[in-house]
N, C-alpha and C positions, 0 to 999 in steps of 0.2 A: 065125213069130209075127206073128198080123197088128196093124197098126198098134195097132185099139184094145186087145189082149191089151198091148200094149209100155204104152199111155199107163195104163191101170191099175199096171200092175209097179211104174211111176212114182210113180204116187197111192199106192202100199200104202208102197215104200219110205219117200218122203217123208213120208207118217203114222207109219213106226215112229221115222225117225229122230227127228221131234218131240216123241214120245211118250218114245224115249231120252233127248232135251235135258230135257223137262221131268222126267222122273226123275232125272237128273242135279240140272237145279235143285233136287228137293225134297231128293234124297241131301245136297244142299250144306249147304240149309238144315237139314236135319238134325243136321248137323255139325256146323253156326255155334250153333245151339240148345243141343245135347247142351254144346256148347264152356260156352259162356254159364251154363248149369246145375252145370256143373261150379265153375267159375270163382266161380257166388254157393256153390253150395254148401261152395269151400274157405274162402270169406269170411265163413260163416256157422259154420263150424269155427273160424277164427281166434279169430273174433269169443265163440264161447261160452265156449273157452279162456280169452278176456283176459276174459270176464266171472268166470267162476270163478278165475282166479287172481287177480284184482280182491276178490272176495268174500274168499279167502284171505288176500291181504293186508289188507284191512280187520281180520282179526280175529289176524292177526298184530301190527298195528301195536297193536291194544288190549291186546297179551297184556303189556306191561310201562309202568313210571310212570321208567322210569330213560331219561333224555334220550338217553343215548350208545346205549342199546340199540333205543330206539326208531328212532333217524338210520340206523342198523347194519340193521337190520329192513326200512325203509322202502328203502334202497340195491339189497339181496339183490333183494328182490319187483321192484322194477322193472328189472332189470338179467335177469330170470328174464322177465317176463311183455315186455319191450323187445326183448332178445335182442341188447343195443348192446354196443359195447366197454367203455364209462366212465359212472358217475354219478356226482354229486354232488348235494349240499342247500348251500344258501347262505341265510343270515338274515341281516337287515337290523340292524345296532349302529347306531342313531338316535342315540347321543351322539355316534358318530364321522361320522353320516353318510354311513354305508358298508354296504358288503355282502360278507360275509363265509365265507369257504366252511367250513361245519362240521362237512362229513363227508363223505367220497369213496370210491369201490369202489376205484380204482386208487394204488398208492402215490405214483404219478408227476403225480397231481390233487392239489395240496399243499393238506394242510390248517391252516388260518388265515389262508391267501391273503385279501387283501381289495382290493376294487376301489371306486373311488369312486361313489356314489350317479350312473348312468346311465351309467356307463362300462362297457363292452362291452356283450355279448348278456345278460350274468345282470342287470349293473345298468339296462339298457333297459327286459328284461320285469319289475322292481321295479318300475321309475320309473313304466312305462305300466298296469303292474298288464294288460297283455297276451302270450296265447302267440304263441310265434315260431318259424318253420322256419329254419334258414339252409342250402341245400343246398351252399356250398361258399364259405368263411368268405376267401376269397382274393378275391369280388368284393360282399361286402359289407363297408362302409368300419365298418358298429359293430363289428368284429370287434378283440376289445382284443388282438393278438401279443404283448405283453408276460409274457402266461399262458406261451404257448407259448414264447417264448423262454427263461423260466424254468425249464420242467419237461423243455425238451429234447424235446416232440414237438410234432409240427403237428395242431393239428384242426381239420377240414377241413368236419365235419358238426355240426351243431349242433339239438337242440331243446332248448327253454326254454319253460315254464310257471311260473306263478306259483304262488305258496303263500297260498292268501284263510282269512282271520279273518271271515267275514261283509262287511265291505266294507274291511279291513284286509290290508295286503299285510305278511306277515311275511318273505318269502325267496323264492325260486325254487328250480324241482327239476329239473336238466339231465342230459340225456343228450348225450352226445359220440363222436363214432367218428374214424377217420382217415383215412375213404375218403369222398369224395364223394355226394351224392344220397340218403343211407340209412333217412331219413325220409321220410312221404307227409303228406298231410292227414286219413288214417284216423288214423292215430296221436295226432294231437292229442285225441281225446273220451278216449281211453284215458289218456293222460300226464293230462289233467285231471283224470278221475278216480280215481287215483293221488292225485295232488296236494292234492285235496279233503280225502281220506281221510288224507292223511299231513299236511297242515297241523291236524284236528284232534288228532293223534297227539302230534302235537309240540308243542300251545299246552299238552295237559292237560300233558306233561311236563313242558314248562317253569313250569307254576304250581305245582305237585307239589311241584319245586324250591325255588320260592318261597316255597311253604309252611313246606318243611321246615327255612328258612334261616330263614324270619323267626322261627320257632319255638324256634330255637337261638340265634337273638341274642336273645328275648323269654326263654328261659332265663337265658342267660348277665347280662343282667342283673336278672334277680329274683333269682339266687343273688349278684350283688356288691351289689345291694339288700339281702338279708337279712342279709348278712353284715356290712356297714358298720351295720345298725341291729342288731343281735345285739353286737356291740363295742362303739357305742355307749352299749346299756342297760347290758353289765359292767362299763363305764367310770364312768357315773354310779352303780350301785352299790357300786364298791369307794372312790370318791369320798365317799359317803355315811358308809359304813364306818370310812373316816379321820375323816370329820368326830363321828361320835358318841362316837368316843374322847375326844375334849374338852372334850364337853360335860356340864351337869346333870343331874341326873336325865329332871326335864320335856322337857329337849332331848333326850336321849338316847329316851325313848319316842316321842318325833315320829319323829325320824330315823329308828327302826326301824319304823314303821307306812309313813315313805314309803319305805322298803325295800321292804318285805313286795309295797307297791304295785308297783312296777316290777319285782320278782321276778314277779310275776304277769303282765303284760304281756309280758313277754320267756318265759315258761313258754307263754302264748299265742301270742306270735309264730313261738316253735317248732313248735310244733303245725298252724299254718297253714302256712308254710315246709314241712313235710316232706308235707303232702298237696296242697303247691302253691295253697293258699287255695282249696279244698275245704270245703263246710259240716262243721262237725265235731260228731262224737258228744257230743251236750250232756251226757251222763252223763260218759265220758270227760275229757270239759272241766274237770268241776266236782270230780272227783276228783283230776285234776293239780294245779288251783289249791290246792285243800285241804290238800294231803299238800306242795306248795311251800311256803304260809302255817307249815306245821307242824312244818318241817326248825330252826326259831328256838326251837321250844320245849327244854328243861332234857331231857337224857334220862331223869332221874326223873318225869318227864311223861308221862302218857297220855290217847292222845282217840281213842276208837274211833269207827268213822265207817264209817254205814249210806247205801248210796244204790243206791235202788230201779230197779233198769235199764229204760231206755224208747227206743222208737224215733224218738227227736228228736234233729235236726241242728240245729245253730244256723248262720246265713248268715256268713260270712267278715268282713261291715263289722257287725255284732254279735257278733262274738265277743269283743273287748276289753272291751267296755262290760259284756257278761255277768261275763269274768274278775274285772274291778276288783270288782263286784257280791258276787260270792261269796270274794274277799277280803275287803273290808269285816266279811261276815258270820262267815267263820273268824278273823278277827281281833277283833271283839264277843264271841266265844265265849269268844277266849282270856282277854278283860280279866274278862267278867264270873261266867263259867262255870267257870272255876276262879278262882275269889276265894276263898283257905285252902284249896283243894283240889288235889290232884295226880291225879285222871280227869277225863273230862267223854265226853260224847256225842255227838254230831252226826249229825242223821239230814237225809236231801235226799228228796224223791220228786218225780216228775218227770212230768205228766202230756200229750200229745198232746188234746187236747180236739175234740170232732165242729168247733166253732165255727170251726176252723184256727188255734186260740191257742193256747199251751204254759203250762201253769202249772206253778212251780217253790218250792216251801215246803223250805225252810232251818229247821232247829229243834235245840234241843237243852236238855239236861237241866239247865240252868242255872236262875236267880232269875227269875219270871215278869217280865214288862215291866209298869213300873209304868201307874197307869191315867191321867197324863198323857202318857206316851209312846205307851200305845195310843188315845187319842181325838188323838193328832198334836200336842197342843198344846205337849210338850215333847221334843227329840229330842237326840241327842250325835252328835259330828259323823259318827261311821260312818255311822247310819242316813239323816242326810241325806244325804251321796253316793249314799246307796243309794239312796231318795228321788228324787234329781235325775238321776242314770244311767239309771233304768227310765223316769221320765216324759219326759226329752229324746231317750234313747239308743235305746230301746228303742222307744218311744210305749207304754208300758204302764202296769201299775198298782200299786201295794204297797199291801197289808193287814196289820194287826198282829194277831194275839192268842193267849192263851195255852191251850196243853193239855199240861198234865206239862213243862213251859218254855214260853221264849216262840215261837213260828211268825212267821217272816215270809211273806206269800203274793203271791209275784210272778207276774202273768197277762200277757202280752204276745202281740200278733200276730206268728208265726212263719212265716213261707212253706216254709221250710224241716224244717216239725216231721216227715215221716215218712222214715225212711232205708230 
């Protein structure tokens, strides 16, 4: 082989081997690539997982209004989408100035532990209203060991996030392990948004609560409410009762009209009490008061009593003023309408009007009303109460006059006329 047959062999070699290196280099770079693609694509997998079981906790956390089942809820999901040893919830007690742990995945995570306002990592991330890594709780000094030395293990890993109300920090939501390092900085968008979703989780519960408490103290005393003025309308009536025993005649008809009166109030007050101060069926209304007023009369007495049924509610703060109203007028009935007579009549009809006013005519088959009580110039004391009740109580109007008796015609503004 002559020389230049050798220096080519050279040149050929030397070109393949190059040609080998830089295949080599792209084979490499293929590898580093592939590696890379791989690497986003398992983070891109994680990542859609924590998004969907993100989603599914959101709508786990909304599936219940009960406090405990929500904390229970919100533990499982991040403990499921985390994949850590321990969680806990901790909320802030502002009376006590503390933070409080309210509910933990592990039995050995005690719950009602309570740490003071910035002590350790859960009352830091309160105080700072900031999330925090801690990869290994032996060289950072906020790390409170008093946990650990209470529950008998060491944690050693720590993340912490806050629990935001809008710009209100209610508690922190920690995850914990017992090995070092077990958290990244990925993890924190995830834990926040957790956190986001479970602090609204837990405000609506806790007003839920609040609801349902105040609701039961706002019970509790309307019923010792009604019940002390229900005792005390019995009280002044059987008081009344003794007093008309020893009196005169005159006396004795007073003291039973202001009977009859507070019988009627207490017959209303019942009425509103058991529908809890509900507008009430002004037919209803006026039918109780009537046949209350008429429990006094002689059982050789009769009053038949017609009332025209209408879809009118009267408001709660008019209902008395109405009762007293249609007492008065059962009780006119009784002095004047049987005078030598043992029947009488009573007819009520009840009308809803386009105008939003109720008009309510009282009548019955009694002595027509003479013609100074119907131009108002002369009246007996029922009709003025009755008079002064609908113009004060009511803001409404009374009309007098006669058709086969006398008619009273009471028209007042109702807000409450259609049931």
């Amino acid at each position: 082989m002559t020389a230049s047959e050798l220096e080519k062999c050279r040149a050929a070699l030397a070109a393949a081997e190059a040609q080998n290196a830089a295949r080599a280099k792209t084979i490499a770079q293929l590898r580093k690539e592939i590696l890379q693609y791989e690497e986003i694509e398992e983070t891109l997998k994680r990542r859609n997982r924590a998004l969907y079981l993100l989603n599914q906790a959101g709508q786990v956390f909304s599936s219940s209004l009960d406090l405990d089942a929500v904390l229970s809820a919100i533990l499982d999901q991040v403990r499921q989408i985390m994949g850590v040893r321990a969680a806990s919830i901790w909320l802030v007690d502002e009376a006590a100035n503390a933070v409080v742990c309210r509910e933990s995945s592990e039995q050995w995570l005690i719950r009602g532990h309570r740490v003071a306002y910035g002590q350790g990592i859960v009352g830091w991330t309160v105080k700072h209203g900031q999330s925090v890594i801690v990869p290994d709780t032996r060289l950072d000094p906020r790390h409170y060991k008093g946990i650990d030395e209470e529950i008998g293990v060491e944690i050693r890993c720590i993340l912490s996030v806050p629990l935001k109300i809008k710009q209100r920090i209610i508690g922190a939501l920690q995850v914990v392990d017992t090995e070092t390092d077990c958290f990244s900085q990925e993890d924190i968008p995830i834990m926040e948004s957790l956190a986001a979703t479970a602090a609204i989780a837990i405000e609506n519960a806790r007003l839920f609560e609040q609801v349902l408490s105040d609701a039961e103290t706002k019970t509790t005393l309307l019923y010792e409410i009604n019940h002390r003025v229900k005792n005390n309308l019995a009280s002044i009536i059987g008081l009344l009762y003794s007093e008309q025993r020893y009196g005169d005649g005159d006396r004795q008809t007073l003291i039973q009209d202001l009977i009859r009166r507070i019988q009627g109030i207490a017959q209303v007050h019942a009425m509103l009490s058991e529908t809890e101060w509900a507008p009430l069926p002004l037919d209803e209304l006026t039918r109780q008061i009537i046949m209350t007023t008429l429990r006094t009369l002689p059982q050789d007495v009769k009053v038949n009593v017609t009332i025209t049924p209408a879809p009118v509610r009267i408001a709660a703060k008019h209902a008395t003023n109405m009762a007293l109203i249609i007492n008065e007028l059962t009780t006119n009935t009784l002095k004047y309408a049987l005078d030598g007579r043992d029947t009488a009549e009573i007819r009520v009809r009840i009308v809803a009007e386009d105008a939003g006013t109720t008009l309510f005519e009282f009548s019955n088959d009694g002595p027509d009303y003479p013609d100074d009580v119907l131009n108002m110039s002369r009246h007996n004391l029922g009709l003025y109460l009755v008079k002064s009740l609908v113009e004060r109580g009511l803001e409404g109007t009374v009309t007098l006059r006669n058709d086969g008796g006398p008619v009273t015609a009471i028209r007042f503004k109702n807000t409450q006329s259609k049931g």
